[in-house]
Each structure stands twice: as structure tokens, then as C-alpha cells.
C-alpha positions, 0 to 999 in steps of 0.5 A: 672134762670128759663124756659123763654118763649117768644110767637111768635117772628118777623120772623127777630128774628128767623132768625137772630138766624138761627134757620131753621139750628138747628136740628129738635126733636119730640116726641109723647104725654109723659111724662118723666124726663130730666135734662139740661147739657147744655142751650138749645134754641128751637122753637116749630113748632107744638104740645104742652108740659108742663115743671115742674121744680123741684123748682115748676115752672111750663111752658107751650108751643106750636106751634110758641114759643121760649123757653129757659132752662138754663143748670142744669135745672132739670124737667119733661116734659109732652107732651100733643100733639105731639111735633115736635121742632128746637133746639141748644144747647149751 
């Protein structure tokens, strides 16, 4: 299973998610590696970023996306404008 991405979901879907009570994340334009302990669950509220997966899969995102990376996934990310998220683990 790979990096599911969906464009901008009803504010219903958000909050019936609880998604204003995640943790908020941020991070300036950089790449890095990382590597998914845990299934994470994100909504990005400003910025954009690009994942590439170690299989090859390629996914971009940004502002008013909800994305989704399965546990064990191993990538790198590319942010390409500073990114400020929501997100859960688990």
C-alpha cells in the first residue's frame, strides 16, 4: 500500500476526523529521509512537499490535502515550500 492522497475533503470529513485536535508540524523548504513507524494521517494547511517512495512512487501535496502514509513506508521528503501540517499517528 502506498501514499493515498485525497484533494481537499468537505469540512465534515475534517471534522469528523478531529482533525483541529492533532498536533500541528512544520518545517522550512528541505529534504530529508524518513521512515514510517506508524501509519500517519496529515492535512496540510499551508506549503507544498513532494514524497518519493523507495519503491518509485512518486506523490505531491499541498495546502488543503489529506494524506496518508502507511506504516513501514520508507521515503524521502522534498519540501518545496514551507510546510505547516496537522497530523496523528496510529
Amino acid at each position: 500500500m502506498g501514499v493515498i492522497r485525497k484533494e481537499r475533503p468537505s469540512e465534515g470529513e475534517l471534522a469528523s476526523l478531529g482533525v483541529k485536535g492533532w498536533g500541528t508540524w512544520e518545517c522550512e523548504a528541505s529534504e530529508f529521509p524518513w521512515e514510517y513507524d506508524d501509519e500517519e494521517t496529515c492535512y496540510i494547511l499551508e506549503g507544498r512537499a513532494r514524497v518519493r517512495t523507495a519503491a518509485g512512487e512518486q506523490v505531491e501535496f499541498g495546502a488543503g490535502d489529506l494524506v496518508q502514509f502507511p506504516r513501514g513506508l520508507k521515503c524521502t521528503w522534498t519540501v518545496t515550500e514551507r510546510i505547516r501540517k496537522h497530523y496523528k499517528f496510529g
